[in-house]
C-alpha positions as CSV (number, residue, x, y, z in Angstrom):
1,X,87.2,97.1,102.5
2,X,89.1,94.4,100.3
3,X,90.4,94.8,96.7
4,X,91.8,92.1,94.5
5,X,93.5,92.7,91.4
6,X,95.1,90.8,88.6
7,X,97.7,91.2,85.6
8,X,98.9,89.5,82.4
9,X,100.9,90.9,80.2
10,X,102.5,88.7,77.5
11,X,105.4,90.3,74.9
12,X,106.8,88.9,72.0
13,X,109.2,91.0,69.9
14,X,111.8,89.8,66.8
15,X,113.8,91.6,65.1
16,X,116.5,90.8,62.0
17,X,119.2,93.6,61.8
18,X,121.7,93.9,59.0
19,X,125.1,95.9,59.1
20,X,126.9,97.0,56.0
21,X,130.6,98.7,56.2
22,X,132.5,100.6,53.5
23,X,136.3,100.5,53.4
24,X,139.0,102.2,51.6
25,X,142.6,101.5,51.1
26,X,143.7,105.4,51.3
27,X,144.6,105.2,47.5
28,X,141.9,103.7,45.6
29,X,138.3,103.4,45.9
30,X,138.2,99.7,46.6
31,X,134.9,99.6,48.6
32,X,134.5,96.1,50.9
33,X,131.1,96.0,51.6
34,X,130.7,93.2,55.0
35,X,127.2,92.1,55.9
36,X,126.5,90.9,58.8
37,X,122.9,89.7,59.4
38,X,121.9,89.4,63.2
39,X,118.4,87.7,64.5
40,X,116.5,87.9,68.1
41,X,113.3,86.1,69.1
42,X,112.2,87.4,72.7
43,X,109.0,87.0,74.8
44,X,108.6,87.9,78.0
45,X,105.3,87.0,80.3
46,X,104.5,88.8,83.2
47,X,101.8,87.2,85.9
48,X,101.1,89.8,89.1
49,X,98.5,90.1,91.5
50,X,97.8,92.0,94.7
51,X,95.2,92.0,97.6
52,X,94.6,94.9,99.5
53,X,93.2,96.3,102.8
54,X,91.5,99.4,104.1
55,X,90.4,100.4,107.4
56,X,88.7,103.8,107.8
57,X,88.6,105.3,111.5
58,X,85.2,107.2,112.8
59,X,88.2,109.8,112.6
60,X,88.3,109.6,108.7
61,X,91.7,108.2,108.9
62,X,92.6,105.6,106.6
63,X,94.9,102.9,106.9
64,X,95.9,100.2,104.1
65,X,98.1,97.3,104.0
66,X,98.9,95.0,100.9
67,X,101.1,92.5,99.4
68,X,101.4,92.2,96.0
69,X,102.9,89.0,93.8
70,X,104.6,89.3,90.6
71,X,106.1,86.8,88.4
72,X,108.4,87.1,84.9
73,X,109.5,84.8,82.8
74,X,112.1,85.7,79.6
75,X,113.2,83.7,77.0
76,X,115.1,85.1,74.1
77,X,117.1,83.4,71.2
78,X,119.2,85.0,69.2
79,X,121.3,84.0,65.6
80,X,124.3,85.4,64.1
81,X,124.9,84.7,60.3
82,X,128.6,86.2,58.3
83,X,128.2,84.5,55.5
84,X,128.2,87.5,52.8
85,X,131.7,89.5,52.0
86,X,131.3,91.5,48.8
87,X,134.5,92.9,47.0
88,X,134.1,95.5,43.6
């Protein structure tokens, strides 16, 4: 017996992070607060496919042999921006 399978799977995430930090000076309350904006853009595409083989015996043994193929691709961008320092 033969059996033939295929598989896509296609990702695409983002994601825009932003990191905020408080300092003081050990004296006063001068707070500094620093953001820092960061940006990723990802996808990721997956191709596979496999073929398979079975041989049953009178015996009900069973023997299988395979080969599968997979292929990936990945691409991801990404952006920093520290344009924004706040002072009170």
């Amino acid at each position: 017996m033969f059996e033939i399978g295929a598989k896509e799977i296609m990702r695409h995430a983002t994601s825009n992070a932003t990191y905020q930090q408080a300092f003081t000076d050990g004296f006063t309350h001068r707070i500094q607060e620093y953001l820092q904006v960061k940006f990723i853009d990802y996808t990721q595409n997956i191709t596979a496919g496999y073929l398979l083989y079975t041989l049953t015996t009178p015996s009900k043994y069973s023997f299988k042999a395979g080969t599968r193929y997979e292929y990936t691709i990945v691409d991801a961008q990404t952006s920093q921006d520290h344009s924004q320092v706040l002072t009170e």
